[in-house]
N, CA and C of each residue as an Amber inpcrd file, in Angstrom:
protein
   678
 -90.0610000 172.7650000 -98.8810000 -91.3470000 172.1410000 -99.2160000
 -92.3910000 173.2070000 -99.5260000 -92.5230000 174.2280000 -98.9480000
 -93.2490000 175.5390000 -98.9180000 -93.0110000 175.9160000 -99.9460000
 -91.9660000 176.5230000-100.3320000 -91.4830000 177.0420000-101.8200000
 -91.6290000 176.1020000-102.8880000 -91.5860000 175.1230000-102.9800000
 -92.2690000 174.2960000-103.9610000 -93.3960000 173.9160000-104.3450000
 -94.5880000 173.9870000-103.0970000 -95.8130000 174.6180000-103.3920000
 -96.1750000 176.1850000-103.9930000 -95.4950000 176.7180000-103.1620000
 -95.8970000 178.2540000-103.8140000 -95.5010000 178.1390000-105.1930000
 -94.4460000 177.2420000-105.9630000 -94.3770000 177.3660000-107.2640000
 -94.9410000 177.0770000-107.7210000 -95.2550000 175.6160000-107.9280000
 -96.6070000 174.9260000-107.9630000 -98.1020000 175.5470000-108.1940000
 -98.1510000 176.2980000-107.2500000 -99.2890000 177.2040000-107.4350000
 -99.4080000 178.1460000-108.1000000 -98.4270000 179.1070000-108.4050000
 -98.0720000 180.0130000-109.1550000 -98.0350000 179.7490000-110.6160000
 -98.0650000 178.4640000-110.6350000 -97.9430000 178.2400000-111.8930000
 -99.5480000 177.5370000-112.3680000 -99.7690000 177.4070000-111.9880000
-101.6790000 176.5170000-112.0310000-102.3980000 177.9200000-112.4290000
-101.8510000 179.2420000-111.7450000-102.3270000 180.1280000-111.6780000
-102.0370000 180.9720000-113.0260000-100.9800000 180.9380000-113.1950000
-100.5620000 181.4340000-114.4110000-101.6210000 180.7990000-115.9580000
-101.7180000 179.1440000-115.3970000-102.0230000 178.6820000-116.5370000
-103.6950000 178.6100000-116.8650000-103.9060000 178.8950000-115.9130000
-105.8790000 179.5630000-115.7510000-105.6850000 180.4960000-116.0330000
-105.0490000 181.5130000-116.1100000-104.8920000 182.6190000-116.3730000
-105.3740000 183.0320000-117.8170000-103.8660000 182.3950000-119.1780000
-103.6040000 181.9100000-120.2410000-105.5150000 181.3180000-121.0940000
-105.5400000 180.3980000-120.2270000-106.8440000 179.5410000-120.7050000
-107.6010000 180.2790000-120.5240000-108.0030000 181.4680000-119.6230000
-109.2420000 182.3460000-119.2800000-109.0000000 183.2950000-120.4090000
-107.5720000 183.5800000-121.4730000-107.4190000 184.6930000-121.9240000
-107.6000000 184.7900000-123.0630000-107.4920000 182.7840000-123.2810000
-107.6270000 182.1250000-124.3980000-109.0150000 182.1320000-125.2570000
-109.9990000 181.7700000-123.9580000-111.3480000 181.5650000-123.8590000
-112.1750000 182.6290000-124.5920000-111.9530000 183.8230000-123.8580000
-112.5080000 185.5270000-123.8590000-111.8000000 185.7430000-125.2850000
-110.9350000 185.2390000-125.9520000-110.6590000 186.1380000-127.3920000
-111.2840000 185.2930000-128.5280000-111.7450000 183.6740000-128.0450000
-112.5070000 183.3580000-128.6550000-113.6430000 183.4080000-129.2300000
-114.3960000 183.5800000-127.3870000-115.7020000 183.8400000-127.3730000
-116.2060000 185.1620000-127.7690000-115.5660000 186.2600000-127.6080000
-115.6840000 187.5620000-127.7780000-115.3860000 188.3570000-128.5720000
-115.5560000 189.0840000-129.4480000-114.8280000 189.9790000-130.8250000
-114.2120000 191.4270000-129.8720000-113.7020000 192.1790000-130.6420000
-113.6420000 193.4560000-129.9450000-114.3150000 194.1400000-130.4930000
-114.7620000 195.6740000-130.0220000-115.6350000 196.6040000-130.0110000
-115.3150000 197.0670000-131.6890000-113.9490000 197.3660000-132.3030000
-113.6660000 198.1090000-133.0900000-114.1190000 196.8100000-134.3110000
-113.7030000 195.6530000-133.8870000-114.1430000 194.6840000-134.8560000
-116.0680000 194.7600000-135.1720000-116.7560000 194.5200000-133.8450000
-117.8020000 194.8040000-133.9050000-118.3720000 195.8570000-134.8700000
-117.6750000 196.9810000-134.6190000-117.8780000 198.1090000-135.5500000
-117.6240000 198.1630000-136.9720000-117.1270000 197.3590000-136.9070000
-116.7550000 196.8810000-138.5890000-117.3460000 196.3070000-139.4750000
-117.6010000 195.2790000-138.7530000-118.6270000 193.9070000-139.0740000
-120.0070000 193.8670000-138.1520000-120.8220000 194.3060000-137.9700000
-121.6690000 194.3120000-137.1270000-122.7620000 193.1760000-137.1650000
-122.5330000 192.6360000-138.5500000-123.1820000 190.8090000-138.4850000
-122.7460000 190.2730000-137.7120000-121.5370000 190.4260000-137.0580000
-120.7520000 189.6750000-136.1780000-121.0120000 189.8690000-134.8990000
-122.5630000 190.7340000-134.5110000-122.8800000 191.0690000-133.3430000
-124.2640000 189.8370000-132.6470000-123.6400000 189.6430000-131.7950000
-124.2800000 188.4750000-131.0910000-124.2330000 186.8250000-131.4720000
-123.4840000 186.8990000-132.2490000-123.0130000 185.4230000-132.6600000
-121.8660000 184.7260000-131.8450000-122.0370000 183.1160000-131.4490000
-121.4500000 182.1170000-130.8070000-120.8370000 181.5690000-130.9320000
-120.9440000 181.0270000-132.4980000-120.0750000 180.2730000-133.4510000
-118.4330000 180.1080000-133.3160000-118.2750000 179.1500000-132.4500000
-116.4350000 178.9620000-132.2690000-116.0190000 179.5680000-133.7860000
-116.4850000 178.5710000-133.9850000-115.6420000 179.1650000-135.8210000
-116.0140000 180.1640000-136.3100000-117.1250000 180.5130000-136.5140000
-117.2780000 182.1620000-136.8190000-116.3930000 183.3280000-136.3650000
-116.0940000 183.1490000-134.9190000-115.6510000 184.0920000-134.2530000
-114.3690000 184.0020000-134.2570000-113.5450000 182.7770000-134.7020000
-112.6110000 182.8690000-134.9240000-112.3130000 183.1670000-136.5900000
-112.8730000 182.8790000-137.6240000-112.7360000 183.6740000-138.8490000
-112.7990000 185.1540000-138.8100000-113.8920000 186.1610000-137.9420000
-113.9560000 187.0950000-137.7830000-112.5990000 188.0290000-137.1330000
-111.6650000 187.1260000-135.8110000-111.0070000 187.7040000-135.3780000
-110.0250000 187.7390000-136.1730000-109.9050000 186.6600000-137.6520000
-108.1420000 186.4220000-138.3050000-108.9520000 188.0370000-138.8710000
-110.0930000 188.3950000-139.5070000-110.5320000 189.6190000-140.7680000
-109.8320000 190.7820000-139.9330000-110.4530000 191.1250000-138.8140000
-110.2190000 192.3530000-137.8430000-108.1740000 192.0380000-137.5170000
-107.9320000 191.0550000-137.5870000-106.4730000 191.2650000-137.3390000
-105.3820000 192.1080000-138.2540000-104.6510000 192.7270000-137.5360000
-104.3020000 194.3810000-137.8160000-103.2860000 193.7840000-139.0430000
-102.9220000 192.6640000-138.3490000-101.2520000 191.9420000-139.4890000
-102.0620000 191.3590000-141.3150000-103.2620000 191.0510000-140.6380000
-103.8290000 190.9500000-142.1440000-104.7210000 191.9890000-143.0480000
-104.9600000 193.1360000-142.7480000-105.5640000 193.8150000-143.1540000
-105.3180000 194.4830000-144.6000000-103.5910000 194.6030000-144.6120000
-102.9150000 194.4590000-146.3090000-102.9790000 193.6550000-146.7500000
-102.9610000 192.3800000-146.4420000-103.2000000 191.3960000-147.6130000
-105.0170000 191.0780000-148.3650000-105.3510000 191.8630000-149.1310000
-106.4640000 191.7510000-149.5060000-107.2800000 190.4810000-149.7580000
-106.1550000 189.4540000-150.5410000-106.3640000 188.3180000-151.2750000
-106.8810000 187.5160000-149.7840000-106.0690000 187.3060000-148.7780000
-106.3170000 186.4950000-147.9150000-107.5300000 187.4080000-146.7650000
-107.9820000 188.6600000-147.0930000-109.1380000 189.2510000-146.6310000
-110.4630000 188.2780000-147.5980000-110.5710000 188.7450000-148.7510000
-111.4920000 188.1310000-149.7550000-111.3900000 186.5830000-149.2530000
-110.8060000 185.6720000-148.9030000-110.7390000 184.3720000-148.5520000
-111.5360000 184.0610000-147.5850000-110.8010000 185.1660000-146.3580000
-111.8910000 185.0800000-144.9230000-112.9970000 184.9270000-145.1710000
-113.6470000 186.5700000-145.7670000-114.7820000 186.5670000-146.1550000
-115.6180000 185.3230000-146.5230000-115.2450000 185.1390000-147.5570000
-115.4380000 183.8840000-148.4960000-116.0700000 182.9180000-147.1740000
-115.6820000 182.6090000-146.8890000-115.3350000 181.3330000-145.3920000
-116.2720000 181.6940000-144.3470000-116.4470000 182.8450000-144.3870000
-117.5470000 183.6640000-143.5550000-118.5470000 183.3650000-143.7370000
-119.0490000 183.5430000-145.3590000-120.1760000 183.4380000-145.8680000
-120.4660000 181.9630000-146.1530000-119.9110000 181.0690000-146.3300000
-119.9500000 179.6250000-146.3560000-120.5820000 179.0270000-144.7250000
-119.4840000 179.5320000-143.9120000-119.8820000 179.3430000-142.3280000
-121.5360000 179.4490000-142.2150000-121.6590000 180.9730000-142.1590000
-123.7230000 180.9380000-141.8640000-124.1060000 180.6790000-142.7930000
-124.0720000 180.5840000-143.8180000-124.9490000 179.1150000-144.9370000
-125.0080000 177.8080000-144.1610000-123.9560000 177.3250000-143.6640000
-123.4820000 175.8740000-142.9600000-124.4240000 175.8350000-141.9100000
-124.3780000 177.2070000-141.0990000-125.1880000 177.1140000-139.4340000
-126.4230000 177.3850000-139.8110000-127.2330000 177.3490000-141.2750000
-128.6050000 178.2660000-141.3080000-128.7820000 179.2170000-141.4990000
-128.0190000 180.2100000-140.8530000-127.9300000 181.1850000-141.0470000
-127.9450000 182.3290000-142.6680000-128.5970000 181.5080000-143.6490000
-128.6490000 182.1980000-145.1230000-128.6430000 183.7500000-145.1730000
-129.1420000 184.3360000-144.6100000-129.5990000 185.8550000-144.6810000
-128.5990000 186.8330000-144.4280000-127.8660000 186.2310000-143.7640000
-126.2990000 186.7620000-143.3810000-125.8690000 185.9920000-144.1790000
-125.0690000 185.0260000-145.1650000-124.4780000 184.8860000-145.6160000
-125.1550000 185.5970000-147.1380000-125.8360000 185.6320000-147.1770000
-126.0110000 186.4470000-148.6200000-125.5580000 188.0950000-148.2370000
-126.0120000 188.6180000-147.0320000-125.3120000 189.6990000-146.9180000
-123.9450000 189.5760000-146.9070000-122.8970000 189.1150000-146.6260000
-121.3310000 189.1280000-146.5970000-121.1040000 189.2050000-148.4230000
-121.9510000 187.9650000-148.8670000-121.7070000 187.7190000-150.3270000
-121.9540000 189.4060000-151.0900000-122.9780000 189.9980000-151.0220000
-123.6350000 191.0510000-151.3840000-121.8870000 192.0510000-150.7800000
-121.8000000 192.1810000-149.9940000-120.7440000 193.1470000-149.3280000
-119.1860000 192.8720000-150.4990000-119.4040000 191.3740000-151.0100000
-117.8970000 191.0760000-151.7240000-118.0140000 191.8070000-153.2280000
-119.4010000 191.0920000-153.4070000-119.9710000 192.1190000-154.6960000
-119.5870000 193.4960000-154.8220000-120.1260000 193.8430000-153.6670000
-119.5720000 195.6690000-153.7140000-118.4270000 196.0160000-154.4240000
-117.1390000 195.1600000-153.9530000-116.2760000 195.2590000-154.0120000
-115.5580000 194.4690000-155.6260000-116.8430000 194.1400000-156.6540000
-116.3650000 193.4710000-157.5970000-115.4810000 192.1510000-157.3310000
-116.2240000 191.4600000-156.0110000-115.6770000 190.2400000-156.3430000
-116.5660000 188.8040000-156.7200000-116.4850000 188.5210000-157.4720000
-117.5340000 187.2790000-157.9210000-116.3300000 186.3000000-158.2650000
-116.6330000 185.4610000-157.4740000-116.0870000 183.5210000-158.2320000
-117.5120000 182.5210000-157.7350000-116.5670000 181.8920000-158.6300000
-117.7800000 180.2490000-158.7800000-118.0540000 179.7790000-157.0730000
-116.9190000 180.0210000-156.2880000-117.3590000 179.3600000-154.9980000
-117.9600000 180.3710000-154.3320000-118.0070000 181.8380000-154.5010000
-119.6870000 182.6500000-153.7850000-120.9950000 182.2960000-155.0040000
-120.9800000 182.1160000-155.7680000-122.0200000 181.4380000-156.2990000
-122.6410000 180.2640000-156.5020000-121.9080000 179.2780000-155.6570000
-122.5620000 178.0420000-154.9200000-122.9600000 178.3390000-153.7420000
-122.4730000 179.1010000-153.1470000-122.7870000 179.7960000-151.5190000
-124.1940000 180.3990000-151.4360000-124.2530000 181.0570000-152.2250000
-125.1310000 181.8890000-152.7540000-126.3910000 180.8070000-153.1340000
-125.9460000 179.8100000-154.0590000-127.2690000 179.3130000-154.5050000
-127.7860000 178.4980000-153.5920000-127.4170000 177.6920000-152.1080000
-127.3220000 177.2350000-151.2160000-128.1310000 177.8630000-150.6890000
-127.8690000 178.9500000-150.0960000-128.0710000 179.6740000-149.0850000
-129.9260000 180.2630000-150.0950000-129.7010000 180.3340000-150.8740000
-131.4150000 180.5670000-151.9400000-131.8300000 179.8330000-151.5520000
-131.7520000 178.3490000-151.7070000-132.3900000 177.1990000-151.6340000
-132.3480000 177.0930000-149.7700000-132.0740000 177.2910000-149.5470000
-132.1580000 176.7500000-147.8410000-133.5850000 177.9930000-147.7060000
-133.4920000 179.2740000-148.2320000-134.1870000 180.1680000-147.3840000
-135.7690000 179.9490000-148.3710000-136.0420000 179.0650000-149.5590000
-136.8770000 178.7710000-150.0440000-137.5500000 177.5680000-149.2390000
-136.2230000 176.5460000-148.7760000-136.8470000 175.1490000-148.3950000
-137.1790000 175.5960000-147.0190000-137.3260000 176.4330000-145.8770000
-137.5100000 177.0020000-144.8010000-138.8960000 177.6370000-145.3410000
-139.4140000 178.5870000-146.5210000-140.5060000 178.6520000-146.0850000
-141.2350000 178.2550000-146.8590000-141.1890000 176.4300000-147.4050000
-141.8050000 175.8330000-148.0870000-142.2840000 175.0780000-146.8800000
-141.1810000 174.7140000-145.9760000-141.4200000 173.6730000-144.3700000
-142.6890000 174.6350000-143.7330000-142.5400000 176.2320000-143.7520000
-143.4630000 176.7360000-143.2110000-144.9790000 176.9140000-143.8620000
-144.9840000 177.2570000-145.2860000-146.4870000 176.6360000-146.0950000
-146.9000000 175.1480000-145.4280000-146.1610000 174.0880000-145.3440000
-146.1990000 172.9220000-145.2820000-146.7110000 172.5990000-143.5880000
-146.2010000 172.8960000-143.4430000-146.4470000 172.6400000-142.0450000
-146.9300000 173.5530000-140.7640000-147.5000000 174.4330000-140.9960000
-147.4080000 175.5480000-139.8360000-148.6260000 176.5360000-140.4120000
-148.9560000 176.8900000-141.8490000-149.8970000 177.3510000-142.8700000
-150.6730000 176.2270000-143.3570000-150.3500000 175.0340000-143.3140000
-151.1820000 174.2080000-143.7840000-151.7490000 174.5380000-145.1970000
-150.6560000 174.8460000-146.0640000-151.1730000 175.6030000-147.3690000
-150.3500000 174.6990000-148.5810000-150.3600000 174.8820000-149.8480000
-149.4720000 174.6890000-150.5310000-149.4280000 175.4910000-151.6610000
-148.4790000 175.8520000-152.4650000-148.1630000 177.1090000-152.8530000
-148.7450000 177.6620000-153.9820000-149.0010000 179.1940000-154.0330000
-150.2910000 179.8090000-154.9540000-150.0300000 179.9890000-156.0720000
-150.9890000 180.2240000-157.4420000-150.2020000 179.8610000-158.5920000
-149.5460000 181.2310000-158.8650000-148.5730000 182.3170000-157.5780000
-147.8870000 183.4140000-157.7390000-146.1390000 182.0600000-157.5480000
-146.5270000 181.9400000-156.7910000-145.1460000 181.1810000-156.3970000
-145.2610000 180.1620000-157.1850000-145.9270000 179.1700000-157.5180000
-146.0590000 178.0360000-158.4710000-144.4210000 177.9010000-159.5080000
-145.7920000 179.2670000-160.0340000-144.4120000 179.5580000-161.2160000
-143.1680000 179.5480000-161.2620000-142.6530000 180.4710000-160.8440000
-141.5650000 180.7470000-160.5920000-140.8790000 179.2090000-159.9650000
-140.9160000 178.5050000-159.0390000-140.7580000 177.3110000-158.7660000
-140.7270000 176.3760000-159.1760000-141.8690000 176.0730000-160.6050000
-141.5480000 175.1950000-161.4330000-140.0800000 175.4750000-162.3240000
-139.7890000 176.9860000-162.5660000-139.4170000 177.1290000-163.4800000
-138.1520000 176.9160000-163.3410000-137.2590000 177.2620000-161.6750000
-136.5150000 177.1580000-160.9910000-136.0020000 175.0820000-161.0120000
-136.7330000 174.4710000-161.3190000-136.8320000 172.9490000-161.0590000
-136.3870000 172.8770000-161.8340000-137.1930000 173.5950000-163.3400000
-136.7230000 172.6120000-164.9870000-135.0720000 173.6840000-165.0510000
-134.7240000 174.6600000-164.6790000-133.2060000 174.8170000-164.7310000
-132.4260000 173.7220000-163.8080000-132.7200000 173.9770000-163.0310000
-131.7800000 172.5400000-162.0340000-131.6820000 171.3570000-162.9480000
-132.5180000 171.0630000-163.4590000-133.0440000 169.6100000-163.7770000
-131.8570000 169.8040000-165.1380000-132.0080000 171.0380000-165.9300000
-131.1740000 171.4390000-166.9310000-129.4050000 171.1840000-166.4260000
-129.5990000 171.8350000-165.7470000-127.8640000 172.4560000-165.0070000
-127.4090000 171.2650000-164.4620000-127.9670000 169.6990000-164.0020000
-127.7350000 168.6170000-163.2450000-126.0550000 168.5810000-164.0250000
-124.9450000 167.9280000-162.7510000-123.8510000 166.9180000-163.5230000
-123.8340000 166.3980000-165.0540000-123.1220000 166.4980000-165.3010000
-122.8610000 165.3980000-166.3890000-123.4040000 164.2200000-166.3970000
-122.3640000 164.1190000-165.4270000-122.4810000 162.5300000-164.6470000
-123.7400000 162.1270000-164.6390000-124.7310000 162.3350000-164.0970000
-125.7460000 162.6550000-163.0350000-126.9790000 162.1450000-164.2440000
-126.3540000 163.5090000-165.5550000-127.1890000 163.1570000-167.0100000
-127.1810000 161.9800000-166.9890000-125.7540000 161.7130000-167.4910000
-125.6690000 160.4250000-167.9080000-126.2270000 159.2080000-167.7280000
-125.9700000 159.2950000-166.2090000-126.9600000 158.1320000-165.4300000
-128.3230000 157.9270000-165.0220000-128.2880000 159.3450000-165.6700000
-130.0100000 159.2090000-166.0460000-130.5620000 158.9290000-166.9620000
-130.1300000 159.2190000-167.9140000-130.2740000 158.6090000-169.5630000
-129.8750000 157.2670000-169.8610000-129.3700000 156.4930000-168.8340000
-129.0350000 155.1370000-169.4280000-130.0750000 154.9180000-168.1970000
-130.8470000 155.2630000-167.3350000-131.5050000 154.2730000-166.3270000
-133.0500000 154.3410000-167.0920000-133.0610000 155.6280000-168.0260000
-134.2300000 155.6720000-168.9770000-134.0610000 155.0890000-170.0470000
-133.1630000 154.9590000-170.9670000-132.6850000 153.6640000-172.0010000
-132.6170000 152.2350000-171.4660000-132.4880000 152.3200000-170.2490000
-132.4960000 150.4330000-169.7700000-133.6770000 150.2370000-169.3920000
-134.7900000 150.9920000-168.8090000-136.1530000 151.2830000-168.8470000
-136.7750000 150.9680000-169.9290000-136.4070000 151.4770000-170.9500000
-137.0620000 151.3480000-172.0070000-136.5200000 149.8770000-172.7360000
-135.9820000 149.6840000-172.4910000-134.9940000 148.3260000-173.0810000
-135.7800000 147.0990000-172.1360000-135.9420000 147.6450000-171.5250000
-136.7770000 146.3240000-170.3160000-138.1210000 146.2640000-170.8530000
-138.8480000 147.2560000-170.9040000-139.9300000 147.3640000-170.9770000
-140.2290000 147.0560000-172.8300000-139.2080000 147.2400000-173.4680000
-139.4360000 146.5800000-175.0830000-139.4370000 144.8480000-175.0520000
-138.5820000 144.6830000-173.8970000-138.5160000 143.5060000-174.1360000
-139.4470000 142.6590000-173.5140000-139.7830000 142.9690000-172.3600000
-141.1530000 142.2030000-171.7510000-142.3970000 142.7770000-172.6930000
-142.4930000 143.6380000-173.4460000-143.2700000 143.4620000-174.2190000
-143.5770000 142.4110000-175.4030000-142.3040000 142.1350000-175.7620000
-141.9190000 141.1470000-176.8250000-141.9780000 139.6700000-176.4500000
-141.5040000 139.8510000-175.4010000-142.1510000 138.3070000-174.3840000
-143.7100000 138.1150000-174.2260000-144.1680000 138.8600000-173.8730000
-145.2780000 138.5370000-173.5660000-146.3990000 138.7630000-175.0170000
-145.7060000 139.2910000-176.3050000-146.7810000 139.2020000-177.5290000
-146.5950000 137.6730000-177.7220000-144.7560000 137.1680000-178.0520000
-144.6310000 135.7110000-177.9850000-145.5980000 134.5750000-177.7190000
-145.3370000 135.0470000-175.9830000-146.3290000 134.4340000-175.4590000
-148.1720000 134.3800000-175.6830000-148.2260000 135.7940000-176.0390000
-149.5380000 135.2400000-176.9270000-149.9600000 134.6610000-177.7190000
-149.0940000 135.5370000-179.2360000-148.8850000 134.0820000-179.8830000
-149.0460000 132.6790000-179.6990000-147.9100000 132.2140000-178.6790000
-148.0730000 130.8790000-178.5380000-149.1420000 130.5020000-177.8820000
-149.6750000 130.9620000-176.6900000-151.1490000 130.8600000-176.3880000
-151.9400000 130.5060000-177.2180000-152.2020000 131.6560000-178.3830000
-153.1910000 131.7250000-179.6200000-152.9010000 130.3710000-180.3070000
-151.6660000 129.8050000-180.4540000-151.5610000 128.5890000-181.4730000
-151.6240000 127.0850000-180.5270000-151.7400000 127.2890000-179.7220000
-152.3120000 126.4060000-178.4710000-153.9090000 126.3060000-178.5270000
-154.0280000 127.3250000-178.3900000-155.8380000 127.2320000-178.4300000
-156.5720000 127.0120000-179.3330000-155.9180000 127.2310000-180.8270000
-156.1820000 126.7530000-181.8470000-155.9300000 125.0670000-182.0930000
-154.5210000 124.7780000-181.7710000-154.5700000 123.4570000-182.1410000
-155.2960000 122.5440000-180.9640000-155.4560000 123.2690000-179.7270000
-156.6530000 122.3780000-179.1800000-157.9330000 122.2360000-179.3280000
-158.3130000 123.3600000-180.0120000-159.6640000 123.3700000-180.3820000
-160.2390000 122.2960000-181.6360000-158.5620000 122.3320000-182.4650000
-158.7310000 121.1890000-183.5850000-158.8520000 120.1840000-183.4010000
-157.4930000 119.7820000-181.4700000-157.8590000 118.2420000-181.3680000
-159.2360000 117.4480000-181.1790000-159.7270000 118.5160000-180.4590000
-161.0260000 118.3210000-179.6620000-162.3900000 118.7510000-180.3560000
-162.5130000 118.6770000-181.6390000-163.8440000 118.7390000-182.3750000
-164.0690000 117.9530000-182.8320000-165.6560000 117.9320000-182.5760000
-166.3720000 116.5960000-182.3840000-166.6230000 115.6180000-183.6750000
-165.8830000 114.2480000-183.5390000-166.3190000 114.0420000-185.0140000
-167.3480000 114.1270000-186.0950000-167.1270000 113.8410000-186.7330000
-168.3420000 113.8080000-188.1010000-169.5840000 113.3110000-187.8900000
-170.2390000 112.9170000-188.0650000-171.6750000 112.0940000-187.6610000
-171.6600000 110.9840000-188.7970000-171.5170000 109.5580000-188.8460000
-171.2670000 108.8680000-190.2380000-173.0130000 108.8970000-190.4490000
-172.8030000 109.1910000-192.2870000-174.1620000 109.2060000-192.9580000
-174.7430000 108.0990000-192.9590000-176.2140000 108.5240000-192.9210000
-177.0030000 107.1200000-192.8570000-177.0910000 106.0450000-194.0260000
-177.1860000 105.3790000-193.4570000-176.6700000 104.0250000-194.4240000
-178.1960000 103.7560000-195.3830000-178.1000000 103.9220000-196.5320000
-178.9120000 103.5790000-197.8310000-180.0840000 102.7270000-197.6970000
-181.1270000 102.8040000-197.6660000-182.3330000 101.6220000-197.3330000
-182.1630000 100.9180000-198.5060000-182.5800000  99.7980000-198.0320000
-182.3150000  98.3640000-199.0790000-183.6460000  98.2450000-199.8950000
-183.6320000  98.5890000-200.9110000-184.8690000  97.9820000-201.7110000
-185.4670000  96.6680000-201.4900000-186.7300000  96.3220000-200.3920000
-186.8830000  95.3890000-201.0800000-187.1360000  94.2360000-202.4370000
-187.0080000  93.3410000-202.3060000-187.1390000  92.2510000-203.6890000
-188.2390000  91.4690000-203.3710000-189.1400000  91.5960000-204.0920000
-190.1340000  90.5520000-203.8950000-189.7770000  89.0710000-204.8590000
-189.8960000  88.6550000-204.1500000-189.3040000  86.5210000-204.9750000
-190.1650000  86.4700000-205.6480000-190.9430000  85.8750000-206.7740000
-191.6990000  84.9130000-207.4050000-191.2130000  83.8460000-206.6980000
-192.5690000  83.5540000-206.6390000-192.6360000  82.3630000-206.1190000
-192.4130000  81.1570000-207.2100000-191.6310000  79.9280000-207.1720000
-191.2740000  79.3300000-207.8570000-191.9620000  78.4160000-208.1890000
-192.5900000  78.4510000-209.6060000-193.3540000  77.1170000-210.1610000
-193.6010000  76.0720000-209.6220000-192.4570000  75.5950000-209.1830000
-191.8130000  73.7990000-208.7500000-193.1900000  74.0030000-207.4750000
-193.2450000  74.7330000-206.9120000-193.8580000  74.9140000-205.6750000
-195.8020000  74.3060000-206.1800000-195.7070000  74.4320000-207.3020000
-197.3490000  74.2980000-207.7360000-198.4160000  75.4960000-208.2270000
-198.0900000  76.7750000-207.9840000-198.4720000  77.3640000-208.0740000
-198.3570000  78.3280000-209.3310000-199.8830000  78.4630000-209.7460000
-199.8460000  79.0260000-211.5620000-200.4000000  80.4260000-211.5260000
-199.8090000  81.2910000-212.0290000-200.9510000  82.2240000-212.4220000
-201.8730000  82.2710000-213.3230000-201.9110000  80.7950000-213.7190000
-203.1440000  80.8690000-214.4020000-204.3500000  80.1030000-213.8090000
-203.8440000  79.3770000-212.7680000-204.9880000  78.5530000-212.3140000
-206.3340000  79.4250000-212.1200000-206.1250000  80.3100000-211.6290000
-207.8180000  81.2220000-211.2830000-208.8410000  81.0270000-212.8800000
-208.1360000  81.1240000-214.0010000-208.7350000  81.2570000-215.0620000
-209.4880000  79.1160000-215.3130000-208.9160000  78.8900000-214.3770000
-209.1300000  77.6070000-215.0400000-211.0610000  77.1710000-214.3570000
């Protein structure tokens, strides 16, 4: 029963051991690595520190291609954590070495834009300022390339949401002249129903007729003479 504890234990022990040894090569670089990479000094980053330990590993150090990869992955990593300023340095370090592809130059333009939008947050909020016409510039000018460089895609669906814009807006225009129009021929033919008739002309005065008086009656115009 004794001896089956002591194994027991021996083995719990072993396996804290392992996990403590596991832990420390994670958390920790070595000195000669340090010396190598010295961006890599004081950083936490599970994953950092484990990209750093595959670079410093002795079995990969001939294979260049899968060095340039690390790297690569390096510099993506502190772009990812914030960290821009170091990842443009790693990028800058690949350069040295004549290496440029399309994926350090998304890294790269990332990592621009993060360390612009950081101290635009700080004009904005902390300076209570907004930006002088030194920076202006340059910033506008930076916009109308983006705006240039957008997707395809991106065009596309922008140019038909401004053609259906405009297609909307031709057509509620066209509705609503219609509708004036018809307004206008409304107000006209009511104005026709509703005017006031004519005034009928006055009716002709009657001449009077004076009668002679009729003989039979007795009366002469000559009697006065008589």
């Amino acid at each position: 029963m004794k001896k089956h504890t002591l194994i027991i234990s021996f083995a719990l022990i072993a396996g804290l051991s392992q996990f403590s040894s596991a832990n420390d090569q994670i958390s920790s670089l070595k000195k000669s690595c340090l010396k190598d990479y010295p961006a890599a000094i004081g950083e936490t980053d599970q994953e950092l520190l484990q990209l750093y330990s595959q670079l410093c590993d002795k079995s990969n150090k001939k294979n260049t291609v899968l060095q340039q990869e690390i790297s690569t992955a390096i510099a993506a990593r502190y772009q990812a954590i914030g960290k821009n300023l170091k990842s443009l340095q790693v990028i800058e370090d690949l350069k040295l070495h004549n290496i440029n592809t399309s994926e350090l130059t998304d890294i790269s333009f990332l990592a621009g834009i993060g360390i612009a939008q950081q101290s635009a947050d700080q004009m904005r909020t902390a300076e209570l300022r907004s930006l002088s016409e030194k920076t202006y510039a340059p910033a506008k000018k930076l916009s109308e390339t983006i705006q240039f460089a957008q997707p395809t895609i991106e065009k596309t669906t922008a140019q038909d949401n401004t053609e259906k814009s405009a297609s909307k807006a031709k057509t509620k225009k066209s509705k609503q002249s219609v509708k004036t129009k018809s307004s206008e021929k409304s107000s006209a033919a009511s104005v026709k129903t509703h005017k006031a008739p004519a005034k009928p002309a006055p009716a002709a005065k009657k001449e009077s007729v004076q009668t002679k008086p009729s003989s039979a009656s007795g009366f002469s115009p000559f009697s006065a003479l008589k």
